[in-house]
BAMILO-339324 format. One line per 10 residues: their letters; for each residue y, x negated, z of C-alpha. Coordinates in pm, whole numbers. Layout:
<nodes>
a = Y,X,Z ~ ...
</nodes>
This chain:
<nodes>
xxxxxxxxxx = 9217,-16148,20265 ~ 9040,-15963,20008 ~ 8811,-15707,20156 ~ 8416,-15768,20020 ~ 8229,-15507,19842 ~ 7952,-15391,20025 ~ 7649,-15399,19824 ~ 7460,-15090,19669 ~ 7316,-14862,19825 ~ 6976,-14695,19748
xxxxxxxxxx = 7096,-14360,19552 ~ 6963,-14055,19790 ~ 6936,-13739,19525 ~ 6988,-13510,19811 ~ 7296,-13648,19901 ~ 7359,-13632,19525 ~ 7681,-13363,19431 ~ 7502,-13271,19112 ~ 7195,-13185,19301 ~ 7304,-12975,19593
xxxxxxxxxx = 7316,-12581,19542 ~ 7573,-12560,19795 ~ 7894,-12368,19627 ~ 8114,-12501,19888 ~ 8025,-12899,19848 ~ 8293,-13062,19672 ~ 8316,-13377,19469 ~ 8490,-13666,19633 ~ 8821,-13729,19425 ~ 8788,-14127,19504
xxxxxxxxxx = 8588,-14369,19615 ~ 8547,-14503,19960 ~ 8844,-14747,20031 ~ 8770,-15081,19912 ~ 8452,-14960,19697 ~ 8395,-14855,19357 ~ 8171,-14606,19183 ~ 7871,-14773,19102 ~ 7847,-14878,18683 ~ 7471,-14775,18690
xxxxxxxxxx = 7211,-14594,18844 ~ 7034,-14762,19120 ~ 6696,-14930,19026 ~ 6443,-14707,18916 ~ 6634,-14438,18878 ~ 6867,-14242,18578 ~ 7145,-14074,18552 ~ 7109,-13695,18578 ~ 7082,-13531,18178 ~ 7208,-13219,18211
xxxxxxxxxx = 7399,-13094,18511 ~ 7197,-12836,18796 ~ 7215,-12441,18709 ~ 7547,-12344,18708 ~ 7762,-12659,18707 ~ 7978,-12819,18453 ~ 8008,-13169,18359 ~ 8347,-13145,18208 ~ 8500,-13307,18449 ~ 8280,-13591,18491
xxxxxxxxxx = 8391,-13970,18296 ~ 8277,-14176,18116 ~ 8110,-14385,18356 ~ 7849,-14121,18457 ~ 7776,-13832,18625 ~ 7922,-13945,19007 ~ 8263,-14060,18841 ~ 8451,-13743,18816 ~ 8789,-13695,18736 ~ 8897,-13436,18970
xxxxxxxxxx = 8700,-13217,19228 ~ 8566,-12906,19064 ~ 8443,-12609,19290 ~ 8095,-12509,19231 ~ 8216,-12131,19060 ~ 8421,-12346,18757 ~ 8012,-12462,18636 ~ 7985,-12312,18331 ~ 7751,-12299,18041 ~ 7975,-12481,17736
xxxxxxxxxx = 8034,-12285,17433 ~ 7945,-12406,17093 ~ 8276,-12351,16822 ~ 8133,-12247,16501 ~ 8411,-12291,16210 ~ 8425,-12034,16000 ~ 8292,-12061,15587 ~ 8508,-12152,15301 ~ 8649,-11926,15012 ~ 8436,-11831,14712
xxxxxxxxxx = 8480,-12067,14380 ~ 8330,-11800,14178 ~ 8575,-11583,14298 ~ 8865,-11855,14319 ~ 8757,-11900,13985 ~ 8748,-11584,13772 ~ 9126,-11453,13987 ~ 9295,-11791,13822 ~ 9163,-11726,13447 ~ 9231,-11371,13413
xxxxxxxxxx = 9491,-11293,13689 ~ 9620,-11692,13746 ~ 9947,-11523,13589 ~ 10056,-11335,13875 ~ 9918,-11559,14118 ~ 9677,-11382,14265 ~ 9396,-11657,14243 ~ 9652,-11810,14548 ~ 9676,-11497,14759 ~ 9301,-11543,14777
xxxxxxxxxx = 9306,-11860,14885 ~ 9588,-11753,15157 ~ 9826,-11885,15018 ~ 10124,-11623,14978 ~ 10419,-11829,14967 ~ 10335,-12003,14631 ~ 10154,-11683,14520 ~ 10469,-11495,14522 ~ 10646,-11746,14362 ~ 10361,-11791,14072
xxxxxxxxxx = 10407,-11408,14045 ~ 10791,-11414,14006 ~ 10772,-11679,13749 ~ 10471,-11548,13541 ~ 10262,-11836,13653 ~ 10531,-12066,13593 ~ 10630,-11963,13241 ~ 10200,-12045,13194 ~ 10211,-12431,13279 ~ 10173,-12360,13667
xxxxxxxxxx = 9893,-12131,13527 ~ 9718,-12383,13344 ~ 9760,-12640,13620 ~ 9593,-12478,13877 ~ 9333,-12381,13651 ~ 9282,-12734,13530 ~ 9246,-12817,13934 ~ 9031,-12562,14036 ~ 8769,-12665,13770 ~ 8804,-13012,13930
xxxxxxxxxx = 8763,-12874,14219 ~ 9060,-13018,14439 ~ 9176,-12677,14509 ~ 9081,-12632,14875 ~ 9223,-12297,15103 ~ 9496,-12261,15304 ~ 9301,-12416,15622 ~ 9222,-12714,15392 ~ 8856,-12601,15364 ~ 8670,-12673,15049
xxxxxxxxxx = 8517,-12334,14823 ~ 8213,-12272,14872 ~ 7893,-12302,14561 ~ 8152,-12498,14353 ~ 7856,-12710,14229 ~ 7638,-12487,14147 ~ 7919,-12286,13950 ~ 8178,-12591,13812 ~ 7982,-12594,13474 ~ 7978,-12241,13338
xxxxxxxxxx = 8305,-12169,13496 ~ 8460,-12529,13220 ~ 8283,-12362,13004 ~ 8386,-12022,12979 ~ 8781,-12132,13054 ~ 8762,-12383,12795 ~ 8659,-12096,12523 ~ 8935,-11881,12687 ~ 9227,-12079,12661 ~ 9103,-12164,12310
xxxxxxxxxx = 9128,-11820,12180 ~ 9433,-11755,12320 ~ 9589,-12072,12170 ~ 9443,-11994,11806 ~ 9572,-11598,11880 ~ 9898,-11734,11946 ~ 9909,-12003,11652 ~ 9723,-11679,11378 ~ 10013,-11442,11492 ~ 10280,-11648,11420
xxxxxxxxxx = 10158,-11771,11124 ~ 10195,-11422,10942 ~ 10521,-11326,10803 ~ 10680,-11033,10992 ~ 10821,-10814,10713 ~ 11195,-10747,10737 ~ 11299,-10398,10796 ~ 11480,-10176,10537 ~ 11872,-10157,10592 ~ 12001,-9805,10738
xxxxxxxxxx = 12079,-9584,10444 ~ 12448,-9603,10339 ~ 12477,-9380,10012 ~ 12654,-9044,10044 ~ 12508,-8712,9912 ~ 12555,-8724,9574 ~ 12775,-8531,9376 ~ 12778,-8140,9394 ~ 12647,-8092,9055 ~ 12399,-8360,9056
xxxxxxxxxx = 12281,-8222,9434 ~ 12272,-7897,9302 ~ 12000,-8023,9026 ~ 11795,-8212,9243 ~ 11752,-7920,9505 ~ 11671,-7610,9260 ~ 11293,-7526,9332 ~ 11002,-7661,9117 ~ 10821,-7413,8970 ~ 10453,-7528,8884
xxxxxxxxxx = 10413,-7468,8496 ~ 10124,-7499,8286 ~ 10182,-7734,7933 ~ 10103,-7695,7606 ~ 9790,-7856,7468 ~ 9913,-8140,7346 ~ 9815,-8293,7001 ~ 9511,-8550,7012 ~ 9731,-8807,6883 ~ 9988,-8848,7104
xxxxxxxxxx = 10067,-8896,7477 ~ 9851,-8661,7665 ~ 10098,-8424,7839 ~ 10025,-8342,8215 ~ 9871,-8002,8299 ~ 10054,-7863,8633 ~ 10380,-8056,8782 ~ 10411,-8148,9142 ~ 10451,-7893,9410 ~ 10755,-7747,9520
xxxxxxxxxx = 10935,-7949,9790 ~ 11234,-7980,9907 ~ 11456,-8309,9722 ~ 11624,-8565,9926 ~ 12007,-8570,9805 ~ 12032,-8931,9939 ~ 11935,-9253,9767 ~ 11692,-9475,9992 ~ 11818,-9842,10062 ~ 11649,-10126,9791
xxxxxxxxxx = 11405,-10303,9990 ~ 11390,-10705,10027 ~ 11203,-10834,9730 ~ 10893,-11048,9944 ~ 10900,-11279,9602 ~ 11202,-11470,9494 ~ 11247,-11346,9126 ~ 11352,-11658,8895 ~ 11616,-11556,8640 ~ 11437,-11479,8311
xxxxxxxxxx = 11125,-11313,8508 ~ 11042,-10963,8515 ~ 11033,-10967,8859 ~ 11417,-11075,8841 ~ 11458,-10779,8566 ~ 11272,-10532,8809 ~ 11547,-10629,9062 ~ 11810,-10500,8912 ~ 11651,-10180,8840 ~ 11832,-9903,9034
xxxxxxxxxx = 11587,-9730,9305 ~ 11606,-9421,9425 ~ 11332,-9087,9445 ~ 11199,-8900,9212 ~ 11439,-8572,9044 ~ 11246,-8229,9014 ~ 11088,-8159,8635 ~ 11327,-7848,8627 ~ 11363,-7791,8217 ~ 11166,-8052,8097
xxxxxxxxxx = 11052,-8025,7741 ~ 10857,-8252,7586 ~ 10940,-8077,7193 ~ 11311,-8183,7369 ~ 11206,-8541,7291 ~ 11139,-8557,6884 ~ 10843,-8693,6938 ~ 10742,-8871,6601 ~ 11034,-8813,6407 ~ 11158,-9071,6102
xxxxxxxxxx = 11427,-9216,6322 ~ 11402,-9553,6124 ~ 11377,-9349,5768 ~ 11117,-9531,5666 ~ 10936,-9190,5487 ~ 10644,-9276,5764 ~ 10621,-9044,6096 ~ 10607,-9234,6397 ~ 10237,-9224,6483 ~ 10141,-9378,6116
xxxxxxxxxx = 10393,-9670,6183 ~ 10225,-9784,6535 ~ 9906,-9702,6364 ~ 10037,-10002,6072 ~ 10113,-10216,6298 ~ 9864,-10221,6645 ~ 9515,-10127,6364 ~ 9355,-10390,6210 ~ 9165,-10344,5861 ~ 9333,-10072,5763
xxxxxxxxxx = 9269,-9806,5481 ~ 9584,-9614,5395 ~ 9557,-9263,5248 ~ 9625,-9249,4868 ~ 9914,-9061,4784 ~ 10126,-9100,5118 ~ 10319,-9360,4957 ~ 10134,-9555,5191 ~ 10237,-9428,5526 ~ 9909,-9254,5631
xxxxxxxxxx = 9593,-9453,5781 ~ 9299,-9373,5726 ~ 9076,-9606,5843 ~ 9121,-9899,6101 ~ 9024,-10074,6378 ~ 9172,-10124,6728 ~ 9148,-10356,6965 ~ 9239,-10201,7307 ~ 9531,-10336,7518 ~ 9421,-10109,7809
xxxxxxxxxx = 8993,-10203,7813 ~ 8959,-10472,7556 ~ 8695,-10307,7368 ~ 8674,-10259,7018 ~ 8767,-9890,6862 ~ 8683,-9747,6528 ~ 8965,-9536,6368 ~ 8909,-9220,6151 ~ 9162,-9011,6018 ~ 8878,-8747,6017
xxxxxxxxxx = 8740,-8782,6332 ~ 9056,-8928,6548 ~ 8985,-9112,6871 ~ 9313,-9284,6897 ~ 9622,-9211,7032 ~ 9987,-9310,7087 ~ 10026,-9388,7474 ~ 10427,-9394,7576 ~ 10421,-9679,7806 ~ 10657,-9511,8013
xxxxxxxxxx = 10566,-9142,8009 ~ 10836,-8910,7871 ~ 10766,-8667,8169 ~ 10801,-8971,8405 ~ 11125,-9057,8195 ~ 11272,-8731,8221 ~ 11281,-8763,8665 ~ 11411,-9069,8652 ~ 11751,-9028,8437 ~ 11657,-8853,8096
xxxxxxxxxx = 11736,-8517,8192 ~ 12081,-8659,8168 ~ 12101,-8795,7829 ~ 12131,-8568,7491 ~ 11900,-8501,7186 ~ 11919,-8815,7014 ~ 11887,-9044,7334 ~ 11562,-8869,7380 ~ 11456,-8937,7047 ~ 11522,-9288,7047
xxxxxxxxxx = 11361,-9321,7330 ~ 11040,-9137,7216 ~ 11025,-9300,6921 ~ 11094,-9658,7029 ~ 10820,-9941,6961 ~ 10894,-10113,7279 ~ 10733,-9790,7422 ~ 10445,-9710,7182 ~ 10118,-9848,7246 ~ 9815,-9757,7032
xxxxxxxxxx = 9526,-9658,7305 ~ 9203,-9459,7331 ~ 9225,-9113,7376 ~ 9024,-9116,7680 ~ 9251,-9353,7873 ~ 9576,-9186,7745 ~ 9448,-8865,7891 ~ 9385,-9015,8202 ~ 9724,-9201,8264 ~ 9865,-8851,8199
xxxxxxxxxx = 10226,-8894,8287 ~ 10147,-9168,8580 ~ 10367,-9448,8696 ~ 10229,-9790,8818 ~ 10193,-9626,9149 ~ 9922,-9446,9043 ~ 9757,-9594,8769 ~ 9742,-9887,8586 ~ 9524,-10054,8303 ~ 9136,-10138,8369
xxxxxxxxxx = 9161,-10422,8198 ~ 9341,-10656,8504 ~ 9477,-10946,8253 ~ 9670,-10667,8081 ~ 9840,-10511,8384 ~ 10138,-10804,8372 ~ 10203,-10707,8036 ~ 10211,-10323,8069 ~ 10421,-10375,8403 ~ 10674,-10593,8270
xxxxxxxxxx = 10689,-10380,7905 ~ 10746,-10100,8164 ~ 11060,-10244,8343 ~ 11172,-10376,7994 ~ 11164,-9996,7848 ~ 11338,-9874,8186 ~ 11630,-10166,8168 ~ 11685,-10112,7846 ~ 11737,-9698,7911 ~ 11867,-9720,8237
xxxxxxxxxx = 11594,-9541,8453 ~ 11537,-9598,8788 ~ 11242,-9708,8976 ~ 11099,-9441,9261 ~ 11062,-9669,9615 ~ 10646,-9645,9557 ~ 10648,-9769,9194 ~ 10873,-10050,9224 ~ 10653,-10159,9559 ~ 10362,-10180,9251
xxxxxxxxxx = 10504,-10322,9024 ~ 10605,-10642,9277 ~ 10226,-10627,9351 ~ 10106,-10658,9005 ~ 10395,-10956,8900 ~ 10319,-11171,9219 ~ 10020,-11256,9117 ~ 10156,-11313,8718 ~ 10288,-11685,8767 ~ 10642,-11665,8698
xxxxxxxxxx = 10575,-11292,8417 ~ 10883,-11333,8181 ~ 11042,-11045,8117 ~ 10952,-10882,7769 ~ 11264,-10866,7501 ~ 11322,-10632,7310 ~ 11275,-10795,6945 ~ 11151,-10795,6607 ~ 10769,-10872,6706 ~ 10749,-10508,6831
xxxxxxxxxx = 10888,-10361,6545 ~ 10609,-10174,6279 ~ 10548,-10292,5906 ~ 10735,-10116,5632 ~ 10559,-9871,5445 ~ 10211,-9950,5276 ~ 10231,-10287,5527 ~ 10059,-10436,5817 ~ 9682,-10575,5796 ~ 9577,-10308,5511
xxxxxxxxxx = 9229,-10409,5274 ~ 9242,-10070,5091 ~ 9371,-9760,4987 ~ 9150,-9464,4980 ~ 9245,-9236,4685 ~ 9134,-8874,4773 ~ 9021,-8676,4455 ~ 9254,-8392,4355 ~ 9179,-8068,4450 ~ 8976,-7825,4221
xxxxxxxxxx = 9245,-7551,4046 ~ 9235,-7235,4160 ~ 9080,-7038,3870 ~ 9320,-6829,3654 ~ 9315,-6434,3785 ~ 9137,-6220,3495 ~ 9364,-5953,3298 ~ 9329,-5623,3404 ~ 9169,-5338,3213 ~ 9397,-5135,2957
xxxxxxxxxx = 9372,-4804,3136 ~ 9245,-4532,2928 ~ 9481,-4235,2783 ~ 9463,-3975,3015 ~ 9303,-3669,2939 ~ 9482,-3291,2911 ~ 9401,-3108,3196 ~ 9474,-2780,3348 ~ 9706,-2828,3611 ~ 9469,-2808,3923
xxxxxxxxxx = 9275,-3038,3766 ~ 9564,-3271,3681 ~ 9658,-3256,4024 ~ 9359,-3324,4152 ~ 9325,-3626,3885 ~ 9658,-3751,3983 ~ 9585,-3706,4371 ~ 9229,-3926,4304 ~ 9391,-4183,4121 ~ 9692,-4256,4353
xxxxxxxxxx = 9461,-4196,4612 ~ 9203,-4515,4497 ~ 9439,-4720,4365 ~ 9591,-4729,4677 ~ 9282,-4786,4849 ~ 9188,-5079,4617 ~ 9547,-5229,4683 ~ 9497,-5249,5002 ~ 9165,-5423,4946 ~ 9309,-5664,4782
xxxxxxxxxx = 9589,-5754,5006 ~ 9374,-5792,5312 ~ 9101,-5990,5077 ~ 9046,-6373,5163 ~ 9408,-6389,5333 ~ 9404,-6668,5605 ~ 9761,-6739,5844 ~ 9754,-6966,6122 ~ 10085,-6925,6335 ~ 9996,-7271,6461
xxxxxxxxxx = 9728,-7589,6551 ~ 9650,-7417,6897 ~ 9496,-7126,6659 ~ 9382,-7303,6376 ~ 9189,-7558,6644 ~ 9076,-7228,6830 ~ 8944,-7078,6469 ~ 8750,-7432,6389 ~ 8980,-7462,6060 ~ 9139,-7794,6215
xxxxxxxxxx = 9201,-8004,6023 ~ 9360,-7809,5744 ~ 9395,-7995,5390 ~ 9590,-7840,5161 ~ 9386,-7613,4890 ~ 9194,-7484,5215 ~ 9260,-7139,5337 ~ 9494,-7116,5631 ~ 9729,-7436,5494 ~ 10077,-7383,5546
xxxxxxxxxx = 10390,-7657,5541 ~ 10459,-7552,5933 ~ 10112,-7712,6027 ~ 10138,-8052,5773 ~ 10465,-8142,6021 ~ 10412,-8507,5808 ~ 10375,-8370,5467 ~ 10055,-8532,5387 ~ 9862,-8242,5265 ~ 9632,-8233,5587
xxx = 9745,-7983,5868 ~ 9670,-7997,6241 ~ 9550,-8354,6211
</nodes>
């Protein structure tokens, strides 16, 4: 028979566990046999809401505060403990490790996480695409800590941080995409050429004494005034560089090519007199100088009487500025430029070749250029390394007539000038090379764009010397007076001898003096005129 359950009974607090301050009352593990705990509080009453000083309520269930699980003894009451989990990592922080230091992994150790770190690190950040991925997340911000705790101030930091790591990546992207955009320029090839040969090695290394040169005439090349410094010469011939430009056959870029290129050779012995400058070598009856005058002048006045060979007048228009220059014989402010200078000639292969090699050369249209005298003075004996035409749409022209005169002679290029000259032809379209023909050649004699010969007026005679005195019969004398006489006489007629011969006598040994005396020119007629300054035979010296 099933046992009834009693009713309640009236809750007595001072029977109540919770309530009693004894330490040795414990809590009844079950309840009375065939009752249960009551659900609720009797009537008018409430379940304790905090357990007495001292106790705990851990133990009791869920169906209040007389329902406890097990017994506990008064001395296990104690005051519960709050758990306060400790705050996130730093996005800022997170943040700035990834961008700058994302490579090694180090935005990872701060987040505690070392395994993956390590691995990022060994990797480089995953050759960069790990790198950019967790970058990419963190900005997101899914990237939580090792404990799985989100980073702290992410909101107030996610849109600077985008912005800032957008700009980053940016730059490096464009960096990457600028650097290998630019051609990396391929190194010269080891030098392979042996010393050269004993005699040749011998040349090259003799000492380089610094000289002083001649004053050179007005109308020619300007010669240089010291030579380079002594220094010791390298007896091995550098490699040819890679031409940057691909040189189409016909070019002078393709010409310069095949130019041989090695350094300069020491100015031991040169001579410019060694040359012939402005010799007949066409025997035309014209120097030189008169010929390019013919042919680069324009409205020309030959000299009368040079069986018209000598300008007098012209005009030029300058290759080298473009401006317009007024020509007088008188008052010269022309002269004849060697395109490539003989000094510059001579260290690159002319000290090698013999007297009339040099005068061919010297004397060779191809190389002759009618210039001011200011500009041919201040090329000097320069290569295209160091100077070059003001005029810019002439420099293709006077490079490529340069290589043209060197091909045709066999000089070599030093490393620094041929490194010019490909400057100046890159930016020439396609230069072709300049031949050697008949539209460099000069006019024959009393040619080229002439309007008139100027006939000079003859020069006055020299008046006829008058006949000298009969002398008078001499008078007898005594002897001491005859001796005396005879004494007198030799005596003044020696003195006015010598008069004479020192009278009005004029001798310039050459220009240098006759220019240093004012005389310069010197026509013939005018004191001072000798055949050794007229080297042209046109009656005017040290023109």
């Amino acid at each position: 028979m099933t046992p009834q359950r009693p009713a309640p009974q009236p809750h007595d607090s001072s029977q109540d566990p919770l309530n009693a301050s004894s330490a040795s009352q414990d809590w009844p593990s079950a309840p009375p046999a065939g009752q249960d705990w009551p659900s609720a509080p009797p009537a008018g009453q409430d379940w304790p809401s905090a357990p007495p000083a001292g106790q705990d309520w851990s133990n009791v269930s869920a169906s209040g505060p007389h329902h406890l699980k097990t017994p506990l003894a008064s001395s296990a009451y104690r005051t519960p403990q709050s758990g306060l989990s400790a705050p996130g990592k730093s996005y800022a922080v997170a943040w700035v490790l990834s961008l700058f230091l994302g490579v090694w992994g180090v935005d990872r150790f701060y987040l505690g996480r070392w395994k993956t770190g390590l691995l990022k690190l060994v990797t480089m950040g995953g050759f960069f695409i790990w790198y950019l991925i967790d970058l990419v997340l963190l900005l997101t911000g899914t990237v939580r800590d090792a404990k799985g705790r989100p980073l702290q101030q992410f909101e107030t930091a996610k849109w600077p941080s985008r912005v800032i790591s957008a700009v980053a990546v940016a730059s490096v992207f464009a960096l990457f995409a600028l650097a290998g955009s630019i051609d990396t320029p391929t190194p010269p090839e080891p030098e392979s050429q042996v010393a050269a040969p004993a005699a040749e090695a011998k040349d090259l290394q003799a000492p380089v004494e610094e000289t002083t040169e001649p004053a050179a005439d007005p109308t020619t090349e300007a010669a240089p005034t010291t030579t380079a410094a002594p220094g010791p010469t390298p007896t091995t011939e550098p490699a040819p560089t890679t031409d940057a430009v691909i040189a189409a056959d016909g070019t002078a870029l393709a010409m310069l090519a095949g130019l041989e290129e090695k350094g300069r050779a020491p100015k031991t012995d040169y001579d410019r007199d060694s040359f012939g400058w402005r010799n007949d070598v066409d025997h035309n009856g014209c120097d030189t100088r008169n010929d390019i005058l013919r042919r680069d002048l324009e409205d020309i006045a030959l000299k009368g009487g040079t069986k018209g060979c000598v300008v007098q007048l012209g005009t030029l228009e300058s290759p080298y500025s473009g401006d317009s220059v007024a020509f007088d014989r008188d008052d010269n402010s022309i002269d004849i430029d060697h395109v490539v200078a003989l000094s510059d000639a001579w260290q690159t292969g002319a000290f090698a070749w013999d007297e009339t090699t040099r005068a061919a050369f010297a004397n060779d249209p191809l190389n002759l250029l009618a210039v001011e005298s200011s500009l041919n003075r201040q090329k000097s004996d320069s290569d295209a390394a160091s100077w070059l035409p003001p005029k810019k749409d002439y420099r293709c022209e006077y490079v490529g007539r340069q290589i043209a005169v060197k091909d045709k002679y066999d000089l070599w290029v030093k490393p620094a000038e041929a490194d010019a000259m490909e400057g100046v032809l890159a930016d020439c379209d396609g230069f072709a090379a300049i031949a050697d023909d008949d539209t460099l050649l000069w006019p024959a004699a009393g040619e080229g764009d002439v309007i008139a010969t100027r006939e000079e007026p003859a020069p006055a005679p020299s008046p006829e010397p008058e006949p000298a005195p009969a002398p008078k019969p001499a008078k007898a004398t005594t002897p001491s007076s005859s001796s005396g006489s005879s004494s007198g006489s030799r005596s003044g007629s020696s003195s006015e001898g010598s008069g004479s011969s020192s009278g009005g006598s004029v001798y310039y040994k050459n220009c240098d003096a006759a220019r240093a005396a004012g005389a310069a020119p010197v026509h013939s007629g005018d004191p001072g005129y000798a055949k050794h300054l007229d080297r042209d035979g046109d009656g005017v010296g040290c023109e």
